[in-house]
C-alpha positions in Angstrom: 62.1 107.7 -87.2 61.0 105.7 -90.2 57.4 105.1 -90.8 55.6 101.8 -91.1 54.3 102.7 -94.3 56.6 102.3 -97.5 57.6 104.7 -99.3 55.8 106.0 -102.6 58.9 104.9 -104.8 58.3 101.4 -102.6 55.0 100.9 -104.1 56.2 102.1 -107.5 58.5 99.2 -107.9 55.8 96.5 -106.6 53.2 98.1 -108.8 55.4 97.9 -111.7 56.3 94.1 -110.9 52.8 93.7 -110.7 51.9 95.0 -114.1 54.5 92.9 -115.9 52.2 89.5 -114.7 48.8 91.1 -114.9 48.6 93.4 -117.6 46.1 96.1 -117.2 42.9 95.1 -119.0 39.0 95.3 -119.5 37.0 92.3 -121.1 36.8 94.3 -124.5 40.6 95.4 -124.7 41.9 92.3 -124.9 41.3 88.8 -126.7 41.7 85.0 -126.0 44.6 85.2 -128.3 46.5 88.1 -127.1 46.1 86.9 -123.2 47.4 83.2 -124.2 50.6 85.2 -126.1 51.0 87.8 -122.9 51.2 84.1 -120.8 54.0 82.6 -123.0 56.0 85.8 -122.9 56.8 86.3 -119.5 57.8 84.0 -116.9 55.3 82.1 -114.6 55.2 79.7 -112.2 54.2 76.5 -113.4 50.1 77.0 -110.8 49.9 80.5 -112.3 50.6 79.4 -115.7 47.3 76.6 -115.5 45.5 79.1 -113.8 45.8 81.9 -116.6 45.2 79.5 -119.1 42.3 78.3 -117.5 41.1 81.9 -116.7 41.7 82.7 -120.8 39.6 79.9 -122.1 36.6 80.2 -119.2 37.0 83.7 -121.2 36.0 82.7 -124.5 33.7 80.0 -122.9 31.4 82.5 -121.2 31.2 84.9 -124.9 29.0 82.2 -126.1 25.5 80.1 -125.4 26.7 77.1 -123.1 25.6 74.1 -124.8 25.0 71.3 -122.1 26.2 67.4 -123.0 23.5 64.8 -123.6 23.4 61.9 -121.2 25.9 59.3 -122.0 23.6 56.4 -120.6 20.0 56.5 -119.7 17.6 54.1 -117.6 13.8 53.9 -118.6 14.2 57.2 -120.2 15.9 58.9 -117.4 19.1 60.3 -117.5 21.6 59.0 -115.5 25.5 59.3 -116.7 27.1 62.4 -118.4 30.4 63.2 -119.8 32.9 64.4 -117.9 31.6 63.3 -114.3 32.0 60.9 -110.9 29.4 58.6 -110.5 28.9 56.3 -107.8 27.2 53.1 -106.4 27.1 52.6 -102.7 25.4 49.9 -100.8 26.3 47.5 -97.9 28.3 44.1 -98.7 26.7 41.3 -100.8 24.0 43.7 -102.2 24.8 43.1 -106.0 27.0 46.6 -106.6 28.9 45.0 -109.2 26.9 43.0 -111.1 24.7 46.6 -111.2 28.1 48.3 -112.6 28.5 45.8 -115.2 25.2 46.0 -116.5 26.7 49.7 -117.2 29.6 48.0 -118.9 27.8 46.0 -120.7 25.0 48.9 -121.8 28.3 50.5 -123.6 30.2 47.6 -124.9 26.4 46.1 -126.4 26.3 45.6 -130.2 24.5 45.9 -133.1 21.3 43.6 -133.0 21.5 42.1 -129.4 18.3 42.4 -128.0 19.6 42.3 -124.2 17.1 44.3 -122.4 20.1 45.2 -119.4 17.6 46.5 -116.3 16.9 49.4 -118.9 20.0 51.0 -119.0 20.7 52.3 -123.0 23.7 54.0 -124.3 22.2 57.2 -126.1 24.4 57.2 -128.8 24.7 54.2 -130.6 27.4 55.1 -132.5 29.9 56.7 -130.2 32.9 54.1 -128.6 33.8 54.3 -124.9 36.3 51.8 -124.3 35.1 50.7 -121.1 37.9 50.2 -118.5 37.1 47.9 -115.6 39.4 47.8 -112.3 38.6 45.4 -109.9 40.4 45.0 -106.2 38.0 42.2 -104.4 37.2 39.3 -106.3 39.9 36.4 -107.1 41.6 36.0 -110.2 40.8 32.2 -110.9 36.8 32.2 -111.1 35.2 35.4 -109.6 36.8 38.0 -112.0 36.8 36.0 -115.0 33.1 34.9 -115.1 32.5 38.4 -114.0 34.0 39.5 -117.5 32.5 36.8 -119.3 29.3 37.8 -117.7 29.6 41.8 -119.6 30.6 40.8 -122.4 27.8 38.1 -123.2 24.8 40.8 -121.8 26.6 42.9 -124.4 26.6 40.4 -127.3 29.9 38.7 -127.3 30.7 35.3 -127.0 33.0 34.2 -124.2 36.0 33.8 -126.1 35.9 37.1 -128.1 38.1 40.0 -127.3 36.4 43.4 -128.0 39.3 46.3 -128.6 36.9 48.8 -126.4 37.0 46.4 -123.0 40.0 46.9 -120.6 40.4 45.1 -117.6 42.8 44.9 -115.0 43.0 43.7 -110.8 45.0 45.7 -108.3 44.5 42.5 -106.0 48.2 41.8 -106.1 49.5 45.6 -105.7 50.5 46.1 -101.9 47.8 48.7 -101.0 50.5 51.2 -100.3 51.5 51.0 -104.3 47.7 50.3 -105.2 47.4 54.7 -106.1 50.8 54.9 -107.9 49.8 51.6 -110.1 46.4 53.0 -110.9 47.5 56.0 -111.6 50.6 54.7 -113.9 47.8 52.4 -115.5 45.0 55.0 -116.5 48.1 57.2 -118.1 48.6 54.5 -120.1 45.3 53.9 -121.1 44.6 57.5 -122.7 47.5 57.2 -124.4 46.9 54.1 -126.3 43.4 55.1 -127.5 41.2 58.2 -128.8 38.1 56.2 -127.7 35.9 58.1 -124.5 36.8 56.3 -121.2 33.9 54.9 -118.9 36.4 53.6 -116.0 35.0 51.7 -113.2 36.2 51.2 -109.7 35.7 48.4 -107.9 35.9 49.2 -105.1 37.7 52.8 -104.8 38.5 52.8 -101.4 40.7 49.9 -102.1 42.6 51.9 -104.9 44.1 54.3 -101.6 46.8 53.5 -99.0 43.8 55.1 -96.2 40.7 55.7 -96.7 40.1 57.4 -93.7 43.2 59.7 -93.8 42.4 62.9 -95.7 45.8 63.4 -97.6 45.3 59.6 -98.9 41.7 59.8 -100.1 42.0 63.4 -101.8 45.2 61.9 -104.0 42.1 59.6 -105.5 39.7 62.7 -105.5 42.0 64.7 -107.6 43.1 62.7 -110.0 39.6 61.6 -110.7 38.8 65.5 -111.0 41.6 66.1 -112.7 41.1 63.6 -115.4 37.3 64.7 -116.3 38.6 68.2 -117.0 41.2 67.2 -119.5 40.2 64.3 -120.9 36.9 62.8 -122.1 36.4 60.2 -118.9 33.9 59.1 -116.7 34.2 57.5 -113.7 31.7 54.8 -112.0 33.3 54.4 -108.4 31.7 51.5 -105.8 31.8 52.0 -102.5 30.9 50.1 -99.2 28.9 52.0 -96.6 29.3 51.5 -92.5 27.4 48.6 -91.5 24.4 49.7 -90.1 24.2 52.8 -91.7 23.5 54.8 -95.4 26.9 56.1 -95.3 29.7 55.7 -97.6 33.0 54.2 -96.2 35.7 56.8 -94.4 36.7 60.4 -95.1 37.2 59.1 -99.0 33.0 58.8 -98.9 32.3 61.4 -98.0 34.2 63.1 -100.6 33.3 61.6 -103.2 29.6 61.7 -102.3 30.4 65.8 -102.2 32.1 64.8 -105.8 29.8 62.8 -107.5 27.1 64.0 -110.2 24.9 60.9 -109.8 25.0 58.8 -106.5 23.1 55.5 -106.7 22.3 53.4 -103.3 21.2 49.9 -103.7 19.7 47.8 -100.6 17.6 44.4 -100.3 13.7 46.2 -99.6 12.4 44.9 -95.6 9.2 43.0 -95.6 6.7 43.9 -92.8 9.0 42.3 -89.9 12.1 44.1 -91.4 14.0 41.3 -92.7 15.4 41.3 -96.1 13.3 40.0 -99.4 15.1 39.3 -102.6 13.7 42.5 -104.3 16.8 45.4 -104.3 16.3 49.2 -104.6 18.5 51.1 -106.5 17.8 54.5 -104.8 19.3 58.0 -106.8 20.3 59.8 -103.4 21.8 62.8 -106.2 21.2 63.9 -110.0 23.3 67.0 -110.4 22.4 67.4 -114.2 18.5 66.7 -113.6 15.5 66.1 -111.0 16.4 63.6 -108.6 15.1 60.1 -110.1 12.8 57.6 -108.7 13.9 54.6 -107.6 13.7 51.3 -109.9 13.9 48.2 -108.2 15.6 44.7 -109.3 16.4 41.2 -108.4 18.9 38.6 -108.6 17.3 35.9 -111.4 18.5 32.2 -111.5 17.2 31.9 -114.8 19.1 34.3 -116.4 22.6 34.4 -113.9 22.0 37.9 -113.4 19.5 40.9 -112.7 16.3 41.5 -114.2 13.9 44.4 -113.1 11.5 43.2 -110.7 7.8 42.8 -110.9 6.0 46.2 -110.3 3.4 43.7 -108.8 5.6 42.5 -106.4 7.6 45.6 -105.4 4.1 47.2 -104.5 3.1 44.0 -102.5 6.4 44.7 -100.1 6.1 48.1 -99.6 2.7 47.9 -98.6 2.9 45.5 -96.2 4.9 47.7 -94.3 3.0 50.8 -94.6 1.1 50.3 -91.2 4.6 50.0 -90.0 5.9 52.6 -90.8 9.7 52.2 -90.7 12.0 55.5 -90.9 13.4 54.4 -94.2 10.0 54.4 -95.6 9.1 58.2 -94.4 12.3 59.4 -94.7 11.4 58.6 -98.6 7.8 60.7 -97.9 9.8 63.1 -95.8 11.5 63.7 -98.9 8.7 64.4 -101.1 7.4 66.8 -99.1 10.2 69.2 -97.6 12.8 68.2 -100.5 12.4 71.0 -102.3 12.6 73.6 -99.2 8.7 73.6 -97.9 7.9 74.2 -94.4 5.2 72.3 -93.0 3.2 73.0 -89.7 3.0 70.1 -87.6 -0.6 69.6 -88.5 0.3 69.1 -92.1 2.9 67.4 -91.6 1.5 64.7 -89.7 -1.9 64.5 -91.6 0.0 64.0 -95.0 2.2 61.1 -93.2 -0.6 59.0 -91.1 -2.1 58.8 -94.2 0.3 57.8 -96.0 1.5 55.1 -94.0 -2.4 54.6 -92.3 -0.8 54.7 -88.7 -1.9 56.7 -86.1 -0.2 60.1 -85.3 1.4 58.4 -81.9 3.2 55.9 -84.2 4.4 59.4 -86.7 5.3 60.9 -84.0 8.1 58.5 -82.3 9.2 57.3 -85.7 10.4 61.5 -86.0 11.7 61.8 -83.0 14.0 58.9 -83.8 15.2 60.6 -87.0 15.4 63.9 -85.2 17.5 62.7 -82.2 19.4 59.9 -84.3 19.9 63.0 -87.0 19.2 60.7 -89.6 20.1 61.8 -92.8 17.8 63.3 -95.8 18.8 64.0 -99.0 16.8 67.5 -100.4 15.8 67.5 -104.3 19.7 69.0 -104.5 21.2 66.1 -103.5 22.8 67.3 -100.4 22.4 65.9 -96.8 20.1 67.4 -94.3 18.8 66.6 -90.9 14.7 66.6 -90.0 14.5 70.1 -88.1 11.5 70.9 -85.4 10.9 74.9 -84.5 8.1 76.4 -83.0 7.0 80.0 -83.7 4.3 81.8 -82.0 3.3 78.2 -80.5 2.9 76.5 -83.8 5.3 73.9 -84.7 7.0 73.4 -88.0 9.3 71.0 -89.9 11.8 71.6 -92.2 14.9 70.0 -93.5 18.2 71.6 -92.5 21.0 71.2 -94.2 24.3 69.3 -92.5 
């Protein structure tokens, strides 16, 4: 009866096929040079090829001190975009997400000796060139797009008529969605081919670059070609998104990748008054900082004056707020909420609700239902690392704590 088990000269022969892909080494036997050669001289598959290369130069990455890469642009001091990352911008319709973006564009493109103040947003390095690459899919080609590009390059210095070599543009709006990845992707290899420059690319929006943004295959082509492209080449991408009406959450099974994807996510929303109806003053919110502490927010508004943004008045943003502090709506604890358990504190329900009445100065019956909303709704919290969580109530040896529990 044969065995199950192969025979010795049967694990001989895989051994030995074994040995002629990964050679038998120790980190000090072998170097960077010698792995790259053992790579090229025998016979890969195309995967195990990138992967060993990969593996060879993480290698001779991880000898020395890792050096971390200055912010590309800051705003008021803090940093905001870095090399080699996703970024995004969600926020429901009509809330200004691309005039924000372009104030971006424009912080990039801006020249010598314009004084521009652009919401505070500086390029760190005045001497580097990012060609700024701007992809648009909504507005019309006749008036909305053009004034739109008109509109960066004058924040940035330029007169209308100019044509600076570091500003690419282009619409998708005629591509039949199903074509819209294909073209975008044909387009952005043309792009780093035709310049040495650093690419700051901008979608708007991204989930109108995809065939589906709710079908996972679709929205992951996008996802990894963005991933792909910050890896091996110098790019950075600015991607706008919608989020559900009625909700904080980016559009589809593409949103919520990209919100796993992105190194800084930006929300932007009209702030309520005290009867929850919209005023003109707009939060842009830092829901994640990868490369830093989460940011505060910095608040703007739409100017007639000056056809654009401008930060608001501190004066005035302090004026809303607290006229809805004896409100209390969720959105304004959930930024408290954040404060306090954001960084993995547990609070007993004494603390808790002492630090939040009087915060808000409303009485601990009015706390109380405005948490049990969030808890039963499962509202979502972002923690100081950026990732989603849900308000969580235990009791222990009858004392009652809160915590936030990641999704």
């Amino acid at each position: 009866m044969r065995s199950g088990l192969p025979s010795d000269k049967s694990s001989e022969d895989r051994q030995s096929k074994t040995n002629k892909i990964t050679p038998k080494f120790d980190d000090k036997s072998i170097s960077q040079g010698e792995l790259i050669n053992h790579i090229n001289s025998i016979e890969l598959t195309p995967n195990l090829k990138i992967i060993l290369e990969t593996q060879a130069k993480l290698k001779k990455l991880k000898e020395d001190d890792i050096k971390f890469s200055d912010p590309v642009i800051n705003q008021n001091g803090n940093a905001v975009i870095f090399p080699h990352t996703i970024n995004v911008i969600q926020g429901q319709a009509g809330v200004h997400k691309s005039r924000l973006a372009e104030y971006f564009c424009s912080a990039l493109l801006k020249t010598h000796g314009c004084q521009n103040e652009l919401l505070g947003l500086k390029r760190t390095n005045f001497e580097a060139t990012h060609t700024v690459v701007y992809v648009d899919t909504e507005r019309n080609l006749s008036e909305q797009f053009p004034y739109a590009l008109q509109s960066i390059q004058i924040k940035a210095g330029y007169a209308k008529a100019d044509h600076p070599p570091n500003f690419e543009y282009i619409s998708l709006l005629q591509i039949n969605r199903k074509e819209r990845f294909t073209a975008l992707n044909e387009y952005l290899t043309h792009i780093k081919i035709t310049t040495n420059n650093s690419l700051f690319i901008v979608l708007d929006v991204s989930t109108d670059c995809i065939e589906d943004f709710n079908k996972p295959e679709k929205s992951m082509e996008l996802i990894d070609l963005m991933n792909m492209a910050i890896n091996d080449h110098n790019v950075i991408f600015l991607c706008l998104i919608h989020e559900n009406p009625n909700s904080d959450k980016a559009r589809g099974h593409f949103g919520t990748e990209l919100m796993n994807k992105a190194s800084t996510l930006m929300q932007v929303g009209f702030e309520k008054d005290a009867h929850q109806n919209d005023t003109d003053i707009i939060r842009v919110k830092y829901l994640k900082c990868r490369s830093t502490a989460r940011h505060t927010p910095f608040y703007i508004k739409y100017s007639n004056e000056a056809k654009g943004l401008i930060l608001a008045d501190a004066n005035d943003v302090s004026s809303v707020i607290n006229s809805r502090k004896h409100k209390a709506p969720n959105e304004d604890i959930i930024e408290f909420i954040e404060m306090y358990l954001g960084d993995g504190t547990i609070l007993t329900r004494v603390d808790f609700l002492e630090k939040l009445c009087k915060d808000f100065k409303a009485s601990q019956r009015t706390i109380e239902a405005r948490i049990s909303e969030m808890i039963q709704a499962e509202m979502k919290i972002f923690n100081k690392n950026g990732e989603q969580c849900t308000l969580y109530k235990e009791t222990k040896e009858k004392v009652v704590y809160y915590s936030l529990k990641p999704c």
